[in-house]
N, C-alpha and C positions, 0 to 999 in steps of 0.2 A: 398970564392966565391963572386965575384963584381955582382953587380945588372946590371950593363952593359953586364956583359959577359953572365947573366941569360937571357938576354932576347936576347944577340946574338941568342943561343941553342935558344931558342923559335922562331926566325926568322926563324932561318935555317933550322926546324921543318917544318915552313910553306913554306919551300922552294925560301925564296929567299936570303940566299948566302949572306948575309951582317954578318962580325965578325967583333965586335970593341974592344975585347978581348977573352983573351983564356979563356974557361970555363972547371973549375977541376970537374970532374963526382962525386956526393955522391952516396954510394953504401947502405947508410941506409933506402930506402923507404919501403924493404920489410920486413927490423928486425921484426917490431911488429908484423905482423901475421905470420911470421916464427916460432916465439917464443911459439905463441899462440896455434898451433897445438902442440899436443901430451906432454901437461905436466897433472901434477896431477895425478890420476888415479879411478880406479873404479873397478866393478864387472862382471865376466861375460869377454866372447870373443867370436871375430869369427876372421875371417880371411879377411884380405882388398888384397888381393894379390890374384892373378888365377894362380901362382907358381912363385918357386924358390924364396924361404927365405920369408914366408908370415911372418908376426906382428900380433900379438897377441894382438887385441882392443875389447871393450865393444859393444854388438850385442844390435843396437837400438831398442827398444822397437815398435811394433807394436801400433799402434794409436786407442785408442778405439774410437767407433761409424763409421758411414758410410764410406767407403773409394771408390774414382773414380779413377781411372785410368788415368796417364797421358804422354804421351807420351811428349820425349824431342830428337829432333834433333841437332847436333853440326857440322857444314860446317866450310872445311879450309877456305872459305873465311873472309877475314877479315874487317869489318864492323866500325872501328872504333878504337878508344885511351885511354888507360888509362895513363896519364903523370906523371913524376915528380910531388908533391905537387898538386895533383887536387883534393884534400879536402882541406878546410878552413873553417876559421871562420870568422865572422863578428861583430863588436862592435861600437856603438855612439861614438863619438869622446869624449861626456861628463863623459863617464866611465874614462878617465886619470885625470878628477877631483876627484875620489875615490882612496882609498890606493888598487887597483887591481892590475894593471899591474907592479908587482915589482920582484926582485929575492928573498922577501921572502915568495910570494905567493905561497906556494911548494905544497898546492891542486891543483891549477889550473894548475900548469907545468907540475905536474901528469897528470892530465886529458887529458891539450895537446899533451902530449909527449906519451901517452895511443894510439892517433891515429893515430900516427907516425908523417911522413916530412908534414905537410905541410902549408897552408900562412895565415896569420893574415889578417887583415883590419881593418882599423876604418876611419871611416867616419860617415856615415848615416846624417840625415835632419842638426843635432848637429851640424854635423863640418860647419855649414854655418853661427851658432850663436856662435864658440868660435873665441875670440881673441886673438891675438899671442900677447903674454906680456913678452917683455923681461927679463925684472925687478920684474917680479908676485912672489910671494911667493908660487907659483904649489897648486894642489891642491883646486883650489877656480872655483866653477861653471863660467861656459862662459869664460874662460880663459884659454890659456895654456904657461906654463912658463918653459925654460929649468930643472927645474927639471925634469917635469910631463915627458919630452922627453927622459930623465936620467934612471929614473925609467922603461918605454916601451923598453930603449933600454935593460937594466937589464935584463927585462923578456924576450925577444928575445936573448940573449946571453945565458939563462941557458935552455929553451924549444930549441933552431934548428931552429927556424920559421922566414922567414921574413916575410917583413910587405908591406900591400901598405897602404900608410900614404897619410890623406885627409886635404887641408887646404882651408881655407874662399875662396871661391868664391861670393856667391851669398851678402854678408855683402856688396860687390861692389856698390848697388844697392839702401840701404837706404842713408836717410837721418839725420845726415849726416853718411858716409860710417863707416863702422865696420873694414871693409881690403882695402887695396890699392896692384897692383901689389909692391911695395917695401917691405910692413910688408911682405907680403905671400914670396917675396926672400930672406928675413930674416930670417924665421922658417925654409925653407928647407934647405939654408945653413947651418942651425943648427942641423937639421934632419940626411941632408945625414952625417958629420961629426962624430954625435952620432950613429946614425946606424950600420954606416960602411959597411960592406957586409951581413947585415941584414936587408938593405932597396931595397925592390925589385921595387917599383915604387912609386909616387905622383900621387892622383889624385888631382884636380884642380875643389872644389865644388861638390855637390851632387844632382844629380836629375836637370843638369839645364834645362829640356825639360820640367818644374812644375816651373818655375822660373815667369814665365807670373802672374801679379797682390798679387804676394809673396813678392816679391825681387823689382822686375821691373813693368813697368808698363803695362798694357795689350797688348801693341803691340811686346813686346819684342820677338825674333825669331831666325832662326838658324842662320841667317847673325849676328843679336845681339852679340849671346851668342859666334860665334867662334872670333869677333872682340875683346868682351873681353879676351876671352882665351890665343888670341896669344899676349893681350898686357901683363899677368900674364907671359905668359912664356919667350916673351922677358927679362922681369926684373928678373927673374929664371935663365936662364940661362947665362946672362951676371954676372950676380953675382957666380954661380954653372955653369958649363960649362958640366958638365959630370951627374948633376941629370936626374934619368931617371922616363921618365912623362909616365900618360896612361891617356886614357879617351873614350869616352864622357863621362861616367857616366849615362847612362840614365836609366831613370824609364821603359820608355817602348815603347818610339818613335822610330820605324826603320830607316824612313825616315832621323832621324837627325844620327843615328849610320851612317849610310850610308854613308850622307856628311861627315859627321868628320872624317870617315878612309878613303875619298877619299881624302879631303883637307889635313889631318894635320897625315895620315898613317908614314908619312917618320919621323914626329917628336915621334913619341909613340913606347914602348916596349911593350905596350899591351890594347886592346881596352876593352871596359868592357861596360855593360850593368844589369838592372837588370829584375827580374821576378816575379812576387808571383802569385798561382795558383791561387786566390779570396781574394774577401773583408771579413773580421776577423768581418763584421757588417752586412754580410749579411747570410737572412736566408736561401740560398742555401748554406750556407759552413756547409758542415755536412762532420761527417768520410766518409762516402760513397761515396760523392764528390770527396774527398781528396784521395783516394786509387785507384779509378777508374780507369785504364787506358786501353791503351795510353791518356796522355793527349796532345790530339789535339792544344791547345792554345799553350802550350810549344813546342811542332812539330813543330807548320808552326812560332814559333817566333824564333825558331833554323833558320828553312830554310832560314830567312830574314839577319841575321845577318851572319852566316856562307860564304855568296859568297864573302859579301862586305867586310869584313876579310884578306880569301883570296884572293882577287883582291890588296887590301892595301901589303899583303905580313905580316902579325902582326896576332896574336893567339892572343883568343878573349876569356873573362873565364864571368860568371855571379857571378858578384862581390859583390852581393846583395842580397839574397836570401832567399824565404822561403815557410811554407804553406801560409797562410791567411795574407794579410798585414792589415796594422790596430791594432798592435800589434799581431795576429792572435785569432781565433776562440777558445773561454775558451772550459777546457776539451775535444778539438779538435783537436788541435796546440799539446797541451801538454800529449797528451792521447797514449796510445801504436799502434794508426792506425799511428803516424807522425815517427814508427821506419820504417815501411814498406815503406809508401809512400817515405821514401828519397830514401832509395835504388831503386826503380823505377825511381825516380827523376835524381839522379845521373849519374846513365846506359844511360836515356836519355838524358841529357846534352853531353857527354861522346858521343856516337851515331849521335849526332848534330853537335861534331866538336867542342866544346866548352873544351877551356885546362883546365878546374874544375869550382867551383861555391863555394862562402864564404856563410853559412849560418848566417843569421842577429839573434844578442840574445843580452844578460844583462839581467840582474833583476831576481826575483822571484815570477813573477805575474803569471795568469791560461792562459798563453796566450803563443807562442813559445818563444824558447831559450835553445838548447843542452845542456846548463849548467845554473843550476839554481845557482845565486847568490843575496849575501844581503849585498850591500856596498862593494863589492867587495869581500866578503867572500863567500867562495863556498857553498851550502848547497845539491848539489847531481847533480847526471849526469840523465839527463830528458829522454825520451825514444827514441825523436830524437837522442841523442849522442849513441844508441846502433846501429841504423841504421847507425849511417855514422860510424860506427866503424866497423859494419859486412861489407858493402861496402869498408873499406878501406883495410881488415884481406884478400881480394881478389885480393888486393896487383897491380901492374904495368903491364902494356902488351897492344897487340893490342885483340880486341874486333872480337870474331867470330860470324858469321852468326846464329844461336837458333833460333831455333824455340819451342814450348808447345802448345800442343792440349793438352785439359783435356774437352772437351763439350763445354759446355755454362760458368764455372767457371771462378772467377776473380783471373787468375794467369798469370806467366811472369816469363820467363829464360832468363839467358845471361852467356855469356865465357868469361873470361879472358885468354887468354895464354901466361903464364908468361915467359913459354921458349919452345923453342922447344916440349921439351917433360913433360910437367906441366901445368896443367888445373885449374882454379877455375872454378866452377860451381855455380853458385845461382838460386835455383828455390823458387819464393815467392807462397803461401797458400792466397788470402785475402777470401778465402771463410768461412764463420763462421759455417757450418755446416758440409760438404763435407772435411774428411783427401785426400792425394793423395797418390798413389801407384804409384810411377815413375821410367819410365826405359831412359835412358839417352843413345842414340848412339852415338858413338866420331870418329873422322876421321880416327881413327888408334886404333890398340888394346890397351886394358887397362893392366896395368901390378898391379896396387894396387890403393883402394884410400880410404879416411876418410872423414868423415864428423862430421857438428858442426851442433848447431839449435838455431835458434833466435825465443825466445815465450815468450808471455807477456798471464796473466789473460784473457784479450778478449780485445777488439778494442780501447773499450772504457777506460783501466785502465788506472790510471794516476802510478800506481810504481807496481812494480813484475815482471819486464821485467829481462830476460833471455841472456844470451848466455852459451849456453852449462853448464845451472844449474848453474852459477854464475853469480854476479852481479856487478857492476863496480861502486869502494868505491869513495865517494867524495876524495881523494887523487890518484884518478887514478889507483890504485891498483886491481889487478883481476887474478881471479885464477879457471878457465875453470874447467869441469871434462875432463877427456880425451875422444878422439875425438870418435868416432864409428867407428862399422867397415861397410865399404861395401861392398858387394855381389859382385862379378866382371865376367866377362865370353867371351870373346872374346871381343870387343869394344863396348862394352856395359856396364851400371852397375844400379845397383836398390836401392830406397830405398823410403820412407814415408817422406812425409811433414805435419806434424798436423794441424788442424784446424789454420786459423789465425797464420802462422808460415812463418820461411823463412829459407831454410836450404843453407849451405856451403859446399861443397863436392870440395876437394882436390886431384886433378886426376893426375894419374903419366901414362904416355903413354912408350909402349916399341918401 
């Protein structure tokens, strides 16, 4: 599958009608949580079906202490997308100076391939201090050398995943320069070659709306920064004629996303932007910040970016991503509240119009990152990676109407329908004290359905997180109990969400 014809389908998504190839459909996004319901097994049943040929599954446990009542509605209207590849990850461009990205990394490929289809990135502040070294021996900090490209193309060749690949921009800017448009249509000539239909876009620098008294000098501006841009991609594309760019790249300026899809929409396969809910230094970033929702900030900076988007005609994904920036908030970032908050996160990105979000990691510091590693060696999947893997086990479709009453409680539903007659459900728990006892109305009768549970120790744990009584091995490996059964009865169905929990219910409609 070419990177051109990926981002045809994403045009023509956004409705406007431009193919510059034919695009082959993959049919793997849903394997991994197809796979995920109903293996293993357990003790105890009941029946998930209201007739004709029920299954015989494990009757979930009533939740000890208080339990509230909550009420969930499911309207055919449709509210939103869940795409192709709209989970990602996100990595510093200084991580290909590590032995990480290789095909013999076969934990990480694990892990990645754990969450199914979907898109790498590396960039972040990094890729504005590495230089393109043709001649480099790979592997040596501030430089990237056809190997280092060799090796990312490897690991992309054995996980599924393409890449949106970040090169110097901002190095433009000292004294003397670090890139020139020629080095930067050098490397992506190199790029797309190595890639091949594993590079899904270029971006062109990082964060340049942060570029003022960085890179440039305090007056530097959106006139500046798209003067350079379009002189990087002239010498890109006369060298590569068919590499395919995104951008702006931005930290958090609407006003410049704005201009750049109105100016340079026609050249881009996909705009991007980034987000972080708070500062990782301030002393308002607490769990209870982080879980809170709706979060209003991420609402109205959807609202901002989504017209200008669609106006341009180009799907827009948040390329950047995460709790707390500033590496994020120790034992906060990294604690079992960051499995919940994505899933909230995600649904609203998703809601917003936005075709996925890369979340930004590396390392193994108290701070975020889905995957804890050490020099590129894996050492465990963080409680973020259960969130975006319960969010992704809910698999493809358009987004129905949900509504949750439960009181005053901190909780949130959403629908995926995955086909016609196939529901996921996710009702998230962030109450610490209050279980829920919920009944679920669906737009049509329920004919059978099962459910999973995402639970960690309490908000605050940093390891003991859950799915479905198992845990996800640093090589990606996991092995669920099987699924529960649920109560079912006209177009309706019931079941419990424990304290600080998020459950999965798998709904088949007749």
């Amino acid at each position: 599958m070419t990177v051109p014809a990926i981002a045809s389908l994403l045009k023509m998504a956004a409705m406007r009608g431009v193919s510059r190839r034919q695009f082959v459909t993959t049919t793997a996004a849903l394997a991994t949580g197809s796979l995920l319901f109903g293996c293993s097994g357990s003790n105890g049943s009941s029946s998930s079906s209201s007739g004709g040929g029920s299954t015989s599954l494990p009757s979930q446990p009533i939740p000890a202490g208080p339990i509230t009542d909550a009420t969930v509605s499911i309207a055919s209207a449709q509210t939103g997308n869940i795409p192709q590849r709209f989970i990602g990850l996100s990595y510093e461009k200084d991580k290909l100076s590590e032995p990480m990205f290789s095909a013999s990394n076969t934990d990480l490929i694990g892990l990645f391939q754990r969450l199914g289809p979907g898109l790498l990135r590396i960039g972040g502040n990094s890729v504005d201090e590495t230089v393109w070294t043709a001649n480099g021996p790979g592997q040596t900090s501030g430089q990237v050398a056809p190997s280092d490209v060799n090796a990312l193309a490897a690991f992309l060749s054995a996980v599924g995943w393409p890449v949106l690949y970040g090169v110097n921009l901002g190095g433009a800017g000292l004294n003397p320069p670090t890139t020139t448009p020629a080095l930067a249509a050098a490397e992506v000539a190199y790029a797309v070659q190595a890639f091949g239909s594993n590079l899904f876009g270029i971006e062109i620098g990082n964060e340049p709306d942060l570029y003022a008294g960085k890179y440039f000098p305090s007056t530097w501006s959106l006139s500046d920064y798209l003067t350079l841009w379009q002189s990087f991609v002239s010498a890109i594309l006369a060298q590569t004629p068919n590499a395919p760019l995104t951008g702006p790249v931005v930290a958090y300026n609407t006003s410049w996303f704005s201009s750049f899809a109105q100016a340079e929409g026609e050249s881009v396969v996909l705009l991007s932007a980034h987000y972080y809910r708070g500062d990782g230094q301030s002393a308002s970033s607490t769990i209870q910040e982080l879980i809170s929702y709706p979060d209003t900030n991420l609402e109205a900076y959807l609202a901002a970016l989504q017209p200008a988007a669609a106006s341009a005609g180009v799907p827009f994904r948040l390329a950047e991503t995460n709790s707390f920036y500033n590496g994020g908030a120790p034992n906060i970032s990294d604690a079992y509240a960051s499995a919940l908050w994505v899933i909230d996160d995600l649904f609203t990105i998703a809601l917003g119009g936005g075709v996925g979000a890369n979340f930004h990691g590396g390392g193994d510091g108290t701070g975020y990152t889905p995957i804890a590693d050490d020099n590129g060696v894996v050492q465990e999947a963080r409680p973020e990676f259960y969130g975006i893997l319960f969010q992704a086990l809910a698999g493809q479709g358009s987004l129905l109407a949900t509504t949750i009453t439960a009181g005053s409680l901190n909780v949130s539903a959403y629908t995926v329908q995955n086909s016609p007659t196939q529901l996921s459900v996710i009702i998230l728990n962030k109450d610490s004290t209050q279980n829920l006892q919920f009944t679920v109305t669906c737009p049509s009768a329920v004919q059978s359905a099962s459910m999973q549970v995402l639970t960690g120790p309490s908000l605050s744990a940093i390891s003991g997180v859950t799915i479905q009584g198992a845990g996800v091995n640093p090589d990606g490996s996991f092995s669920p109990q099987l699924s529960y059964g649920v109560t079912v009865s006209g177009d309706t169905f019931t079941g419990y969400v424990p304290v600080t929990s998020a459950v999965l219910v798998k709904v088949t409609l007749t």
